[in-house]
N, C-alpha and C positions, 0 to 999 in steps of 0.2 A: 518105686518108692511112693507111699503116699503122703502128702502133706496138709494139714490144716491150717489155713487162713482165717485170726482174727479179727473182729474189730477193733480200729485201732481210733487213739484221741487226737490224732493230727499227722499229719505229716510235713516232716520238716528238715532244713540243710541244707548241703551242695554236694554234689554228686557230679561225676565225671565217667559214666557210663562206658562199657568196652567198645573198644573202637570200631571204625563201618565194617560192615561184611562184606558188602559188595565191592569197595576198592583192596580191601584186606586178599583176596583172591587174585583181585585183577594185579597187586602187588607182585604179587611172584610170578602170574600165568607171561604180563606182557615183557616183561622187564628180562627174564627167561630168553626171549626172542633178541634182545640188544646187545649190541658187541661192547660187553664189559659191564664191571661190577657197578649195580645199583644199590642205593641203601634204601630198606625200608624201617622207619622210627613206627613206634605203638601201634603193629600189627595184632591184629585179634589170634587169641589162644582161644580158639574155641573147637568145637566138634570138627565142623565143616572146611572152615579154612585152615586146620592142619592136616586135613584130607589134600589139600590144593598142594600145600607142603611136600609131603610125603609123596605125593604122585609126580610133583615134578624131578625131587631128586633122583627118585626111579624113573624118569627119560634124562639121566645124566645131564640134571644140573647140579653144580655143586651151591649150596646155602649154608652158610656158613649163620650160626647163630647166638652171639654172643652178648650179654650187658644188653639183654630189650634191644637188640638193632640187628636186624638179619642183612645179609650180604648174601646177596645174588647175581651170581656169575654167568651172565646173557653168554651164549655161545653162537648169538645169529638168528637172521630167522630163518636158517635151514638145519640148526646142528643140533636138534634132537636127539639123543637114539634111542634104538630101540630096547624095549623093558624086555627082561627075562623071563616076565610071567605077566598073570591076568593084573589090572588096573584096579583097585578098589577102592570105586568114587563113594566108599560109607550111603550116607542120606546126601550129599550135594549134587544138586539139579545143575547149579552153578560152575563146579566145577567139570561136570559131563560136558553141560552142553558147550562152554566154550573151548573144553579140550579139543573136542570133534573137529570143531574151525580150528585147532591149530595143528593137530595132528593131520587132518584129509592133505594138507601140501608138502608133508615131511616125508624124507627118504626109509620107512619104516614099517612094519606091521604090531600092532597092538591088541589087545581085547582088553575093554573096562566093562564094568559089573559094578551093581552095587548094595543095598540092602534093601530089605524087602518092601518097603517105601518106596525108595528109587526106581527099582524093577515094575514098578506099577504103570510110573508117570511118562506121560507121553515125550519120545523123543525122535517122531516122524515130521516133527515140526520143524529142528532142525537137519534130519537126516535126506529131508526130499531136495529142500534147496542147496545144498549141497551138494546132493547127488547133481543138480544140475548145474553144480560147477567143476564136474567130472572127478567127484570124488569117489569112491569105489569104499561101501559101506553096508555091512551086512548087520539086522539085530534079527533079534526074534520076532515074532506076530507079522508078519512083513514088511520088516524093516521098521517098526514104530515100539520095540520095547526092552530094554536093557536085557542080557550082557546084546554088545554091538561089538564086532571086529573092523578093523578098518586098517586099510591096506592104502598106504602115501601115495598118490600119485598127481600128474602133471594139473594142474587146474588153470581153470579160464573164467574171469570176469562174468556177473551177470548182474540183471536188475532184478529186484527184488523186492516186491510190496508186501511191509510187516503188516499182515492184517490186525494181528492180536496184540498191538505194539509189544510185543515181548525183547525186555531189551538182553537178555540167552540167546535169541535169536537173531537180532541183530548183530552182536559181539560176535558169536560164532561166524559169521558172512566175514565181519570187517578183518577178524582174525585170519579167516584162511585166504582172503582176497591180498594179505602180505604178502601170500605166495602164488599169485594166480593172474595168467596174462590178462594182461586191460585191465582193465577196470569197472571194481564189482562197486554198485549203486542200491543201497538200501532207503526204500521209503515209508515215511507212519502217517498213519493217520492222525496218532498223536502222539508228540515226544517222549518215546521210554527212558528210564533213566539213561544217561551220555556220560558213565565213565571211563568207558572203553574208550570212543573216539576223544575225551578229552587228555587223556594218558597218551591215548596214541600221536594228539597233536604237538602234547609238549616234549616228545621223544621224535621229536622228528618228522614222522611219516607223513605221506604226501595222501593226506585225507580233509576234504572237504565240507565244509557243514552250511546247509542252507535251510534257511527257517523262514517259508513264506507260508500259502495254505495247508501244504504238505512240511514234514519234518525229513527233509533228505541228507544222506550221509554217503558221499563218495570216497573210494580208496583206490591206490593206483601202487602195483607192487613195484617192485626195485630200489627200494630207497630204502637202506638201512635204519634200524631205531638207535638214537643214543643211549646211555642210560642217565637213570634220572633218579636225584631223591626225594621218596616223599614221607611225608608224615601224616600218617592217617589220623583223619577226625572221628570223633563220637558219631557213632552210630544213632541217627533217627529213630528207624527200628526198636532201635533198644531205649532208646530214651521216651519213647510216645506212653510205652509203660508207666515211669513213673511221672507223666506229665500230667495222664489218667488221673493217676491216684493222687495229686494234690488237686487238681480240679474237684474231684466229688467228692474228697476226704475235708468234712469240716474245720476250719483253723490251721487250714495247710497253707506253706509259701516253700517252695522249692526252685532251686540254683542248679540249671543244669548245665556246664561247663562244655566250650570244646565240643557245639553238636553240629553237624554236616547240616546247612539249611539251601541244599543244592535245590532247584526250583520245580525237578523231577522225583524230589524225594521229601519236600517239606509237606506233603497237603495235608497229612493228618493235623499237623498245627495248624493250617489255614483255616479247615474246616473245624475242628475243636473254636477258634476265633468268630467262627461267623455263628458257631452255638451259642455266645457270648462267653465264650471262658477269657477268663485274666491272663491272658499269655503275650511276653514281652520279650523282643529280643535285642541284645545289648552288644556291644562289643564287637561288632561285625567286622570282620577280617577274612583275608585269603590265606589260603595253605594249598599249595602243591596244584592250583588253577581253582579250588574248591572254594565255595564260599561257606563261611563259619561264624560261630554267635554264641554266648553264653544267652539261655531260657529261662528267664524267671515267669515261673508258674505258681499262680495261688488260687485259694478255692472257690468257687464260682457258682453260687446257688440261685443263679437265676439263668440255667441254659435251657435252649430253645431246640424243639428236635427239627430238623433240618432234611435236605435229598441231597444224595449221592449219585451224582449217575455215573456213563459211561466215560464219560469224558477227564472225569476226576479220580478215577481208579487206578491207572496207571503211575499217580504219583503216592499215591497211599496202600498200593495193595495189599501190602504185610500185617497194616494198622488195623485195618477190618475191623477183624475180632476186637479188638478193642476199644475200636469209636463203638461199636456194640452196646459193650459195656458201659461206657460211658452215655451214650444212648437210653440208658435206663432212667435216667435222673436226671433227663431234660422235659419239659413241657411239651407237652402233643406228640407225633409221632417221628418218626427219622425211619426215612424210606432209602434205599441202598439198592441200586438197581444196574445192571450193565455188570455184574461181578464174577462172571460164571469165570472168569479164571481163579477162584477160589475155590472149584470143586476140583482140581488138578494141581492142587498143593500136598504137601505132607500130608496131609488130611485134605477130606472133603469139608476142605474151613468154612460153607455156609450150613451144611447138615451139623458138623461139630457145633456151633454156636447154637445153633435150633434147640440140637436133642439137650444140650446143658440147660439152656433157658426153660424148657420144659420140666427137669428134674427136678430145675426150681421154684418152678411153679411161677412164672415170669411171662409175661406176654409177649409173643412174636409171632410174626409169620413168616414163612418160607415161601421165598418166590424159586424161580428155576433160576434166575441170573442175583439174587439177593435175596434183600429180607426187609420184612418191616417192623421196625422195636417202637413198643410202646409206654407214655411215659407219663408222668411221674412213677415208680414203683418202688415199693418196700421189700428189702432183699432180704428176707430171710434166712436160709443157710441152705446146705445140704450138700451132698458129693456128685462130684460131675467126673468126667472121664476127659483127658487129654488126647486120647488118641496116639498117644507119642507122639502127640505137635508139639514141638517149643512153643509156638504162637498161643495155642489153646491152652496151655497149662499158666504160660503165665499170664495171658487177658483175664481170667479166673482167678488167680493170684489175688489180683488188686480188687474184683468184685468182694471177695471175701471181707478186705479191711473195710466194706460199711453192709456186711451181714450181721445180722441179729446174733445170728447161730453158728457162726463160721460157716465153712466153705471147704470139703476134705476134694483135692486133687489126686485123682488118681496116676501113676508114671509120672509125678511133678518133675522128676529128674531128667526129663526129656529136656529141659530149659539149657540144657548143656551145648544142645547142639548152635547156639547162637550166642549163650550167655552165661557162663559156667557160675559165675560168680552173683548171680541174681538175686536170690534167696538172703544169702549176706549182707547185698544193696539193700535191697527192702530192709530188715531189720537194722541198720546203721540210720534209717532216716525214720524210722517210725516213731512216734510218741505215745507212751503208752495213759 
């Protein structure tokens, strides 16, 4: 499907965006593992995470789903079983790789697979440390590329330096070290998002977190998980979109209700603030150990381009594409550097962004690990391509509303796989 994005004369409201992705998954994957029924309140219906859904009911859990509140029936963290046929993880990276940690210690044999996105993206990253917790795990290309078969066996404790802080790859370690003698030891060089070990803490489990030079994360199996209710908050993710768009949209003031400002997952606001964008957060409260904030965002015509490096990527990595964007209509230039895990996304999201900016005749450079956007610029119009990224169709999205000429997206309907309901957002807060 392709879509055209106009310019619009403001943007304005309150909005309450679909809930996180990344706890929305970890909702069902950990809660699954605990002796007895969990509730989860405003879980995301989206692509991905009723991928996590569906995959778990087929390892015989039962979810029950009624009135917006799913109940999920923990059967242990050994009483999986085994599916009757192949896994089909859709496009979720998410739901693969932390399956793998929960699956490598279960009494079972599996195969997941996924779509031709997924099939691409690397998952020797978690297949090897694994393998060194005597997990027994077959994929194709030597063991680095979906479908994977994986055959349950005994596992054991190990340490493990996240080079890429990938927190899939952490999750998946803390996951299968439930089930693995001693005690398995994950270290970062810098904090990946912690919603796994922070779900894992408040259900019980005997995992330790230590935050001095290193970000270390210790688990020690035998200790059953409770279960626990939670109530997922707005998704960052999803809300940096329309936080974009009242920043560079003229006569804009927007309310974003209920958004996750966990401190591994807020930097695109951090960073939008040190652009000097007008962004406030109000209301701050906890949900389910989560810290949370209603965001008033209004337009901001006097932003600064700024650097991104490596150090600040891991809390923004999804935003990219969109501080990009917003990158266009700041003063001098915004350098993004350390980002090369954005070429092993749904897309290769720094070529995606390139080859759009160029369509549009917009100045950038392409580094190997980023890119350099240059700024002030007049957006003129013209059709880019999404790649089937959620991320790329809708970072485009919002450039459209201060195009001349609009903006035609091509596959816009790929925004499903995070955010079904986006397209309707945007037009509920637009002014024409």
């Amino acid at each position: 499907m392709e879509k055209e994005i106009k310019k619009v004369k403001s943007i304005k409201g309150t909005l309450r965006v679909p809930s996180d992705k990344s706890i929305s998954h970890r909702a069902i994957i950990i809660p699954s593992l605990a002796d007895g029924i969990s509730t989860v309140k405003n879980f995301l219906r989206a692509g991905d995470t009723l991928t996590t859904l569906n995959v778990y009911r087929k390892l015989g859990i039962k979810i029950e789903d009624e009135n917006q509140i799913l109940r999920v029936h923990g059967k242990g963290l050994k009483g999986l079983t085994e599916p009757d046929d192949i896994l089909d993880m859709g496009n979720s990276g998410t739901t693969t790789r932390l399956t793998m940690g929960v699956l490598a210690g279960q009494d079972l044999f599996a195969v997941m697979t996924g779509d031709d996105s997924l099939r691409k993206r690397p998952m020797g990253r978690v297949i090897k440390p694994l393998s060194q917790m005597n997990a027994i795990l077959y994929g194709r290309n030597n063991n680095s590329l979906l479908p994977v078969a994986i055959k349950g066996n005994r596992l054991k404790g190990i340490k493990f330096f996240n080079e890429k802080a990938s927190a899939q790859v952490k999750s998946a370690l803390l996951l299968a070290g439930l089930n693995a003698e001693g005690e398995t030891i994950v270290e970062e060089p810098v904090k990946s998002r912690d919603h796994t070990e922070k779900m894992l803490l408040s259900m019980g489990a005997d995992i330790k977190i230590e935050e001095n030079n290193i970000y270390k994360v210790s688990i020690k199996s035998g200790k059953s998980l409770s279960p626990i209710e939670i109530d997922v908050p707005a998704d960052p993710s999803s809300a940096a979109f329309f936080a974009a768009a009242a920043v560079i949209v003229p006569g804009s003031e927007l309310t974003l209700k209920d958004v996750l400002i966990n401190p591994t997952r807020d930097g695109f606001f951090r960073k939008l603030k040190e652009m000097g964008a007008d962004i406030e957060y109000t209301n701050i409260r906890e949900k389910a150990g989560e810290q949370v904030a209603d965001i008033i965002v209004r337009y901001s015509p006097d932003l600064k381009g700024i650097e991104i490096k490596k150090e600040d990527i891991a809390s923004m990595v999804d935003e990219i594409p969109v501080l990009a964007i917003v990158a266009t209509q700041a003063e001098g230039e915004t350098v993004i550097t350390g980002a090369e895990e954005l070429r092993v996304k749904e897309s290769d999201r720094i070529k995606a962004v390139v080859e759009n900016f160029k369509r549009l005749g917009l100045q950038i450079e392409e580094l190997p690990d980023g890119m350099i956007i240059h700024g002030k610029q007049k957006i003129k119009g013209g059709i880019v391509d999404s790649y089937k990224d959620h991320r790329i169709a809708m970072a485009f999205s919002i450039l459209g509303l201060i195009s001349e000429e609009g903006i035609k997206i091509k596959d816009a309907d790929c925004a499903y796989i995070s955010y079904p309901t986006f397209y309707e957002d945007l037009q509920s807060v637009i002014q024409k």
